[in-house]
FITIRO-142479 format. One record per residue (C-alpha): residue in three letters; chain; x, y, z. Coordinates in Angstrom, 2 decimals. Example, Ala and Ser with C-alpha at 12.3 -4.5 7.8 and 13.67 -1.06 7.14 Angstrom:
// residues 2
<site r="ALA" c="A" xx="12.30" yy="-4.50" zz="7.80"/>
<site r="SER" c="A" xx="13.67" yy="-1.06" zz="7.14"/>
This chain:
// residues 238
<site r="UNK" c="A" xx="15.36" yy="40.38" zz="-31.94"/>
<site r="UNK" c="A" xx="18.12" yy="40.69" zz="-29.75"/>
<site r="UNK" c="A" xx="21.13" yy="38.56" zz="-28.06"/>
<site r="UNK" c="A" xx="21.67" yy="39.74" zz="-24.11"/>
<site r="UNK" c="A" xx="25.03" yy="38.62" zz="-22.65"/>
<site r="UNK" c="A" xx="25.59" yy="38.07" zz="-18.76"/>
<site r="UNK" c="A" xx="27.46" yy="41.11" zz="-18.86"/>
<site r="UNK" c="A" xx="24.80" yy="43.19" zz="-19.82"/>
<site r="UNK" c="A" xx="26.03" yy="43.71" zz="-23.39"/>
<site r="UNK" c="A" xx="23.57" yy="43.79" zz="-25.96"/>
<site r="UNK" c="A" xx="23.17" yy="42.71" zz="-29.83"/>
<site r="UNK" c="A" xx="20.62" yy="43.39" zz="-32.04"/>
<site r="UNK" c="A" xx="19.23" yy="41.85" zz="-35.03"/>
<site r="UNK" c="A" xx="17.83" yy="43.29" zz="-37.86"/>
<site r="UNK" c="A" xx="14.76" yy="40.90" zz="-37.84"/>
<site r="UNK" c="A" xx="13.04" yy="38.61" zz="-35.00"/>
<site r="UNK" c="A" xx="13.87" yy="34.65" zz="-36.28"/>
<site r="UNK" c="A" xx="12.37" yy="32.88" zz="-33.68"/>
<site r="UNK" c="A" xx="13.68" yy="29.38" zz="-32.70"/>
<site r="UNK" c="A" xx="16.35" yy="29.13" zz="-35.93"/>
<site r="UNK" c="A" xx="18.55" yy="26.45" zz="-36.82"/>
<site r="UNK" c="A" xx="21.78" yy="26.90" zz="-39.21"/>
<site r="UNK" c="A" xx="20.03" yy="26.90" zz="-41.99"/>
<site r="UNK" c="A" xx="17.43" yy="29.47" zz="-40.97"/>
<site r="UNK" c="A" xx="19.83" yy="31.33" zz="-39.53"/>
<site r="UNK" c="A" xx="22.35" yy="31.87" zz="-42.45"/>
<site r="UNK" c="A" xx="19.71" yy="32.38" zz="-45.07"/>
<site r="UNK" c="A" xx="17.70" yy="35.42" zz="-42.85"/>
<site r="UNK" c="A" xx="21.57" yy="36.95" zz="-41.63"/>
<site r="UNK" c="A" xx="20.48" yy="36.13" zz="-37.68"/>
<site r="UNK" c="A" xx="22.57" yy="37.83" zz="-35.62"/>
<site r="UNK" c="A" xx="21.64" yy="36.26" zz="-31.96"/>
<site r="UNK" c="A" xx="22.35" yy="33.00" zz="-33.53"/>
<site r="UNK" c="A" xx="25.62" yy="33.51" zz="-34.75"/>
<site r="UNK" c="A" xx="26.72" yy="35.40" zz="-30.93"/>
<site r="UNK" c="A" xx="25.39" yy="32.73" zz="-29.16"/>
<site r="UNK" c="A" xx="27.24" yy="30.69" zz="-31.26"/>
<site r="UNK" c="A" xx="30.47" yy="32.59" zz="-30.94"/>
<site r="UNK" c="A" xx="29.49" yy="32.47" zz="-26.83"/>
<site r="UNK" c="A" xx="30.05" yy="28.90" zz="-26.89"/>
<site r="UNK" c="A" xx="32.82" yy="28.83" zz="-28.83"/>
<site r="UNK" c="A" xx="34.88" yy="31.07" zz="-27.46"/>
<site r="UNK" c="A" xx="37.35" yy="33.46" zz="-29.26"/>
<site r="UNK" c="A" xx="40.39" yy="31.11" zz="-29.46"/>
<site r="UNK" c="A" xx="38.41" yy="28.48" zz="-31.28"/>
<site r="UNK" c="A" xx="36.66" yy="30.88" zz="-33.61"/>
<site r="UNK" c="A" xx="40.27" yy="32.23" zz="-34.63"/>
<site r="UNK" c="A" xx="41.73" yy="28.89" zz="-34.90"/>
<site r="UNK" c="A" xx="39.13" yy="28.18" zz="-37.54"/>
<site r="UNK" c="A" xx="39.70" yy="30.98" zz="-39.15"/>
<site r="UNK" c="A" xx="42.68" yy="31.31" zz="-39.80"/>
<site r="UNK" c="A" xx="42.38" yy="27.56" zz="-41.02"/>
<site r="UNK" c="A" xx="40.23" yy="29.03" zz="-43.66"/>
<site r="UNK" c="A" xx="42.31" yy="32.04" zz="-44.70"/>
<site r="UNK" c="A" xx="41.26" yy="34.77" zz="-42.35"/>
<site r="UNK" c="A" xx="43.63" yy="36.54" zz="-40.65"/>
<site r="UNK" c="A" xx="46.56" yy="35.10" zz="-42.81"/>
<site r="UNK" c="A" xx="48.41" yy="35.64" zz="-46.03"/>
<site r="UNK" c="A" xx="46.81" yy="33.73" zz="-48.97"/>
<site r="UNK" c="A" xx="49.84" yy="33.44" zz="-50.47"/>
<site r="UNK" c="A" xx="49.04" yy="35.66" zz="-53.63"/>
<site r="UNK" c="A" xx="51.52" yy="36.99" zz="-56.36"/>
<site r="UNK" c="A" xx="50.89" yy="41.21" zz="-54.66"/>
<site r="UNK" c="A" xx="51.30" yy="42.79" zz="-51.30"/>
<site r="UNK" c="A" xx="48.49" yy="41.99" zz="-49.33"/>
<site r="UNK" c="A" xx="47.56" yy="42.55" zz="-45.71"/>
<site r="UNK" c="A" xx="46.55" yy="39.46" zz="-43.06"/>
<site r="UNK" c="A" xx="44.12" yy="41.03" zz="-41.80"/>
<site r="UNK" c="A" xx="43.06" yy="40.73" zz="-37.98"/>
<site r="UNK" c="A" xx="41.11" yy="38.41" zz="-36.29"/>
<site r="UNK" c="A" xx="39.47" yy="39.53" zz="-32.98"/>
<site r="UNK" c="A" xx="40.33" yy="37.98" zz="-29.83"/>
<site r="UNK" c="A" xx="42.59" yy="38.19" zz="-26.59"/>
<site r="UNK" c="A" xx="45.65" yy="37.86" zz="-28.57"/>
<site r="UNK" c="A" xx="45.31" yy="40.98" zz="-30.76"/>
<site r="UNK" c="A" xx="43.60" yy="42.90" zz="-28.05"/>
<site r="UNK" c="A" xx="46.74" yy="42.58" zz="-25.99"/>
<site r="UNK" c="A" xx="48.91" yy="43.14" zz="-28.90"/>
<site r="UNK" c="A" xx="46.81" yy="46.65" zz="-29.25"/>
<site r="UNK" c="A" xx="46.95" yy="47.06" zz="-25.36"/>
<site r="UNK" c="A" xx="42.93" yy="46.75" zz="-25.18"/>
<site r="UNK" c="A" xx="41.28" yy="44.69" zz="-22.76"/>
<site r="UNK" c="A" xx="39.32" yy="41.59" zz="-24.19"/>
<site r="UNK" c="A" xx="35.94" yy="41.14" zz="-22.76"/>
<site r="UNK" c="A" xx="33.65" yy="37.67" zz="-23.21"/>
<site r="UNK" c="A" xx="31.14" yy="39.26" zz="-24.80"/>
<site r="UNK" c="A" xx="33.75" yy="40.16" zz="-27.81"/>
<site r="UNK" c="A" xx="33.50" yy="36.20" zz="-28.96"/>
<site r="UNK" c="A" xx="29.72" yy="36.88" zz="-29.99"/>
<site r="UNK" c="A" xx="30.86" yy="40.41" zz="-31.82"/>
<site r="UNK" c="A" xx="33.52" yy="38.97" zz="-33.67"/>
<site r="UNK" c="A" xx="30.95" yy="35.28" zz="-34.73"/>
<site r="UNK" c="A" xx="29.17" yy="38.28" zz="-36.84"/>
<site r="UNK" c="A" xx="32.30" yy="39.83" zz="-38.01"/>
<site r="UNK" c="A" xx="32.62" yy="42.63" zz="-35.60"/>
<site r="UNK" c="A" xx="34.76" yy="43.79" zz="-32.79"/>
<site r="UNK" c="A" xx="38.27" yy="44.12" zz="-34.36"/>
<site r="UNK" c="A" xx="38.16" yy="41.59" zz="-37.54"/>
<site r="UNK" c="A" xx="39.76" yy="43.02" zz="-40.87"/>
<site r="UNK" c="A" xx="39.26" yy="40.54" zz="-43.45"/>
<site r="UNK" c="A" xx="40.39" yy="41.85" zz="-46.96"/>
<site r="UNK" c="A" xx="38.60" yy="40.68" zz="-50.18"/>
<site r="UNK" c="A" xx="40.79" yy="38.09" zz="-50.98"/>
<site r="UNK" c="A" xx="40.78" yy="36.45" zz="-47.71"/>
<site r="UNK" c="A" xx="36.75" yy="36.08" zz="-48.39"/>
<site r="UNK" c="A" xx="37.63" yy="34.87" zz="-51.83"/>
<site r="UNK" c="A" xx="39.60" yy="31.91" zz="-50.48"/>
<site r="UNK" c="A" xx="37.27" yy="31.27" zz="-47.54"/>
<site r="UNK" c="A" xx="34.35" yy="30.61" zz="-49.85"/>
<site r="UNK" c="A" xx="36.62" yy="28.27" zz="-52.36"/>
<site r="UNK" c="A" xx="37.58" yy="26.24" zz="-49.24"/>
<site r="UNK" c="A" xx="34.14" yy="25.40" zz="-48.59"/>
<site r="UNK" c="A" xx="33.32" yy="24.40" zz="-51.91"/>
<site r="UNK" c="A" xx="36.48" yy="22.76" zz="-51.93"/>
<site r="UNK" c="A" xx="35.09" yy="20.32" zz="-49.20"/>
<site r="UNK" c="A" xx="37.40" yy="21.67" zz="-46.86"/>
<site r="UNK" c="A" xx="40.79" yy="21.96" zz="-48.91"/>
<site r="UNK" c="A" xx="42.37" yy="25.02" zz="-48.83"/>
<site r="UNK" c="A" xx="44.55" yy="26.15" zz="-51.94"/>
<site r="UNK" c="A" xx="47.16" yy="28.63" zz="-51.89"/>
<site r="UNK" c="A" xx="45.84" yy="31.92" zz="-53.81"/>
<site r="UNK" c="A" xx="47.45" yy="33.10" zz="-57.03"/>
<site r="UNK" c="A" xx="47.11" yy="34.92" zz="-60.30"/>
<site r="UNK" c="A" xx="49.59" yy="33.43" zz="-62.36"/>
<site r="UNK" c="A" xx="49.22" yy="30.39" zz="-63.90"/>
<site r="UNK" c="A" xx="51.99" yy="30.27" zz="-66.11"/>
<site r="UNK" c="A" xx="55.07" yy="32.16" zz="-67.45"/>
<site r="UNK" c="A" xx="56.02" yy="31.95" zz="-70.84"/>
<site r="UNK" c="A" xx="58.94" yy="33.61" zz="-72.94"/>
<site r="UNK" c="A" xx="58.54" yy="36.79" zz="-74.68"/>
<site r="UNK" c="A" xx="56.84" yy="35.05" zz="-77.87"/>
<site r="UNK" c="A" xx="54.82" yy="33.45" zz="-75.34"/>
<site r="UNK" c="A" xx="55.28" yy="29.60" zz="-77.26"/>
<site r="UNK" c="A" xx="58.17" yy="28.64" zz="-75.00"/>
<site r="UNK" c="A" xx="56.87" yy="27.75" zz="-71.26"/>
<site r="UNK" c="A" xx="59.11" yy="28.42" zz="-68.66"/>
<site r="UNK" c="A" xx="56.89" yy="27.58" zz="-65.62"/>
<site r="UNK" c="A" xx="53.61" yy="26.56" zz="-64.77"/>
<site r="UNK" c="A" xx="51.92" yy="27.32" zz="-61.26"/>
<site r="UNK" c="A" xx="50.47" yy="23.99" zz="-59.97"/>
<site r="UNK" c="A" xx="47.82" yy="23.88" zz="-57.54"/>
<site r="UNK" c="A" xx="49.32" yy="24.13" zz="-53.81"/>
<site r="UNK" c="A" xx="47.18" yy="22.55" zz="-51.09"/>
<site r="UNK" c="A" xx="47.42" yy="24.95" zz="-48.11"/>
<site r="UNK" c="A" xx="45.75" yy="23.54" zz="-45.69"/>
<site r="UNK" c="A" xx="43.23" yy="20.41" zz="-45.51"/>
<site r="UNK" c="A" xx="40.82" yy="20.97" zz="-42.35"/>
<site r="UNK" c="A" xx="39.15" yy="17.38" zz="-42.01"/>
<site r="UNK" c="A" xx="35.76" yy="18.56" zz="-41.65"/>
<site r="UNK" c="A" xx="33.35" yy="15.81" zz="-41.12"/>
<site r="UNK" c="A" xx="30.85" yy="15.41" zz="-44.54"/>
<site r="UNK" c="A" xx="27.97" yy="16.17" zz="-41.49"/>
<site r="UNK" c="A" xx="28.93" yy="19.72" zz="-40.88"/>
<site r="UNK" c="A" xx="30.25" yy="20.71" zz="-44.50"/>
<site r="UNK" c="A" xx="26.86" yy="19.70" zz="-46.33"/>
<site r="UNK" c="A" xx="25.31" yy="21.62" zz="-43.46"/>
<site r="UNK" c="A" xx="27.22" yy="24.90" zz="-44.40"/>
<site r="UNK" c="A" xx="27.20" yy="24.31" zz="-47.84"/>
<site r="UNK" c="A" xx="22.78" yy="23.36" zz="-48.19"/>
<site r="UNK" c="A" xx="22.44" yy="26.56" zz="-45.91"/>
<site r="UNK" c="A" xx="24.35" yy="28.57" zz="-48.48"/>
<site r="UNK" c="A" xx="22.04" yy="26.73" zz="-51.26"/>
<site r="UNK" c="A" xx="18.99" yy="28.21" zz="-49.30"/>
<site r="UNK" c="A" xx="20.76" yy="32.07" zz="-48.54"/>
<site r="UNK" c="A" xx="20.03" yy="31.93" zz="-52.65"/>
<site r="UNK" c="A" xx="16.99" yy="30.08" zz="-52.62"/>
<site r="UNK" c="A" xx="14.70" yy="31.90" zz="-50.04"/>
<site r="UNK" c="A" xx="17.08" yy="33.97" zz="-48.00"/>
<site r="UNK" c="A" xx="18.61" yy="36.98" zz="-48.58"/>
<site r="UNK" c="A" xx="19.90" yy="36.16" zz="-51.56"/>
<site r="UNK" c="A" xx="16.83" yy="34.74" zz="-52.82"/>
<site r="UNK" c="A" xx="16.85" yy="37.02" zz="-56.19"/>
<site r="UNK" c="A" xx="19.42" yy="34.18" zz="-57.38"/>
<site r="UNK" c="A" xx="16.22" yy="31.84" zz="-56.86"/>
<site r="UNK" c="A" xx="15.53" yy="31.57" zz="-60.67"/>
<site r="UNK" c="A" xx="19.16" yy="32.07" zz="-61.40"/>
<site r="UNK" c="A" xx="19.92" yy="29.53" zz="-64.51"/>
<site r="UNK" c="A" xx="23.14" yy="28.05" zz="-62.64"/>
<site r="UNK" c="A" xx="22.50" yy="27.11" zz="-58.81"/>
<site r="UNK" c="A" xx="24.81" yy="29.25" zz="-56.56"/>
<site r="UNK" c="A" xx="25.73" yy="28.58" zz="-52.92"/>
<site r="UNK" c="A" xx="25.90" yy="32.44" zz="-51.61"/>
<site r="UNK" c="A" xx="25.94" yy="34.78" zz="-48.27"/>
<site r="UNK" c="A" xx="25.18" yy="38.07" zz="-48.43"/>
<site r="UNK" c="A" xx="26.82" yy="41.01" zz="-45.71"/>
<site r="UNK" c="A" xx="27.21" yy="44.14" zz="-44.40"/>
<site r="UNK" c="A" xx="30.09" yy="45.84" zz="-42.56"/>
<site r="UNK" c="A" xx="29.08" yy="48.31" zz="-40.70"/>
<site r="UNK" c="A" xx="30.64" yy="51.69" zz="-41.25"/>
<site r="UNK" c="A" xx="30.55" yy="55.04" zz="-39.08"/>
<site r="UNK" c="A" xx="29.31" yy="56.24" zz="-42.56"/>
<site r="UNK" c="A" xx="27.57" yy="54.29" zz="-44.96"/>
<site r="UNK" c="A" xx="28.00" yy="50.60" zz="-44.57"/>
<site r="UNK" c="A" xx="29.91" yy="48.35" zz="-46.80"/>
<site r="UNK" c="A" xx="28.38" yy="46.21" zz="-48.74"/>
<site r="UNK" c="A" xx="29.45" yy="42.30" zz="-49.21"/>
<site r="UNK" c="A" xx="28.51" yy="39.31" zz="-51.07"/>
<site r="UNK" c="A" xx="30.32" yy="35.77" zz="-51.63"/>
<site r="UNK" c="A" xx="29.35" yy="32.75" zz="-53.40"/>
<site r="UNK" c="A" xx="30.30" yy="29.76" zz="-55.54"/>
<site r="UNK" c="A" xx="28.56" yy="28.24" zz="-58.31"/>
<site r="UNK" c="A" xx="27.72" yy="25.31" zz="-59.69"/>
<site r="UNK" c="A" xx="26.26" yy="24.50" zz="-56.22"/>
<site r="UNK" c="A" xx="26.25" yy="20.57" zz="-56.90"/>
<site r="UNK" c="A" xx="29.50" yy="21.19" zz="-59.42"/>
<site r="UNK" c="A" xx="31.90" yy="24.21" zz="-58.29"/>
<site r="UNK" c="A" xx="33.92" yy="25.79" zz="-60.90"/>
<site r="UNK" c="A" xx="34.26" yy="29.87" zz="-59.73"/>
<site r="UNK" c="A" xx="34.49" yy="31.41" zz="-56.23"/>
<site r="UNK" c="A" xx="33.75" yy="34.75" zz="-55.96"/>
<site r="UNK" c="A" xx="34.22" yy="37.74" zz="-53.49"/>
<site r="UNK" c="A" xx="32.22" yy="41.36" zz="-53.50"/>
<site r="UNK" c="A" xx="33.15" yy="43.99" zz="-51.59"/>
<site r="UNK" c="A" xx="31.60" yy="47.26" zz="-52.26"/>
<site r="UNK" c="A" xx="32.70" yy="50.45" zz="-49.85"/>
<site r="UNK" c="A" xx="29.84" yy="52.43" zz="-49.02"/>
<site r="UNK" c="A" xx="27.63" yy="50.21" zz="-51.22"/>
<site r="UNK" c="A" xx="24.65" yy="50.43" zz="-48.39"/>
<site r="UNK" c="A" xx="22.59" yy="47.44" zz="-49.41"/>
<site r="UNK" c="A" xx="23.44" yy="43.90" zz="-50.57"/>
<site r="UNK" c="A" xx="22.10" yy="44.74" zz="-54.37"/>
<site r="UNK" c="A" xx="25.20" yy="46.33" zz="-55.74"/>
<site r="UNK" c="A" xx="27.31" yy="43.72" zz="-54.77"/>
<site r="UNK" c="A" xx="25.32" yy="40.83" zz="-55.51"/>
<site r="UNK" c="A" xx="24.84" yy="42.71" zz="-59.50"/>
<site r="UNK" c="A" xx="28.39" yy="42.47" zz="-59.63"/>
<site r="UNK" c="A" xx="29.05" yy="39.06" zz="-58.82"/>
<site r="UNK" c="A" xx="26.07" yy="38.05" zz="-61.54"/>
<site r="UNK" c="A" xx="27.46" yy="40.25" zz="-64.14"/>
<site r="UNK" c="A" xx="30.48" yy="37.83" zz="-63.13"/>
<site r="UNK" c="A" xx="28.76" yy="34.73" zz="-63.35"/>
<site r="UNK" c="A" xx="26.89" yy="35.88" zz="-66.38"/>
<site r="UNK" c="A" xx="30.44" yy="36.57" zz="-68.14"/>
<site r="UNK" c="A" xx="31.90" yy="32.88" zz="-66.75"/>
<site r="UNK" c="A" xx="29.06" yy="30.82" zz="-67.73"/>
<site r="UNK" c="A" xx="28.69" yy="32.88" zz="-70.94"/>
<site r="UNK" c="A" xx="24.60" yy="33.63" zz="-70.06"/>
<site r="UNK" c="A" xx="23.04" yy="36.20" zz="-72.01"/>
């Protein structure tokens, strides 16, 4: 129930997994599999990724928006902070310094149904004159970024996202008419903790990406109602 660095730094999970693979691991949230993860790593792999998938960079969208922060030596010595090993295991769970804004978790989920193809974010898709029956321009699709991922390790990520919704902690989406690939999380808060929740659905045929984040929301069950009412509204379910 707990991950135990060299340094004497110690993590704890919210349940006791036993021996866990990927899949276990992202469907039950496992901490010490995720740190040990990030231990091998290392930070400057685990931002490289990253930002390959969105976080800790602009998306590109039409508004102001923030790039976040990815943890690691870079930004600690930016901040003047000292970086310490153990900080690659915080930050594989999303702690230590990372900032990742809602959008940046929109587009991070869309890349991985998108096989690996990132798409520049936006919320116009055309413009039109005032009567709106003269176009003037139409926003095409802009591929961002195109990570390569081996088939191997994507259907990995992506089944294990299939299970989070299947038996995991997600698993009220079991029954859910259209079959999501989802991952629930929490952001821990000196107050009450924030609540998150991502997904994409169809599973086998992915038409909508969607990001939850709920301030103070406490448990997964607020934001996960809001991304259904979502669905519910896309796929026109009753």
């Amino acid at each position: 129930g707990s991950f135990n660095y060299s340094s004497g730094y110690r993590l704890r999970c919210m349940g006791v997994h036993g021996a866990a693979n990927l899949k276990l691991a992202l469907s039950k949230s496992c901490n010490v599999y995720f740190a040990e993860l990030g231990r091998r790593l290392g930070a400057d792999l685990l931002k490289e990724y990253a930002n390959k998938f969105g976080i800790g960079v602009k998306t590109g969208i039409e508004v102001g928006e923030s790039s976040g922060i990815v943890a690691g030596p870079e930004h600690s010595k930016a901040v003047g902070a000292h970086w310490y090993e153990s900080g690659s295991s915080q930050a594989a769970i999303g702690q230590s310094d990372n900032m990742i804004t809602p959008v940046q978790l929109a587009t991070y989920v869309a890349t991985i149904a998108n096989n690996g193809v990132r798409y520049k974010t936006h919320l116009v898709n055309k413009i039109t004159d005032y009567s709106r029956n003269k176009l003037i321009r139409e926003i095409a699709p802009e591929v961002i970024e195109n990570l390569n991922i081996s088939e191997e390790n994507l259907k990995a990520v992506q089944s294990s996202m299939r299970e989070v919704a299947l038996s995991g902690t997600a698993r009220d989406f079991a029954s859910y008419p259209i079959p999501i690939a989802a991952k629930t999380g929490t952001a821990q808060n000196s107050g009450s903790d924030h609540t998150t929740f991502i997904c994409y659905a169809p599973y086998d045929d992915p038409q909508i990406a969607i990001s939850v984040v709920i301030a103070h929301g406490k448990t997964g069950m607020a934001s996960k109602n809001v991304a259904r009412d979502i669905m519910n509204s896309y796929f026109n379910l009753n």
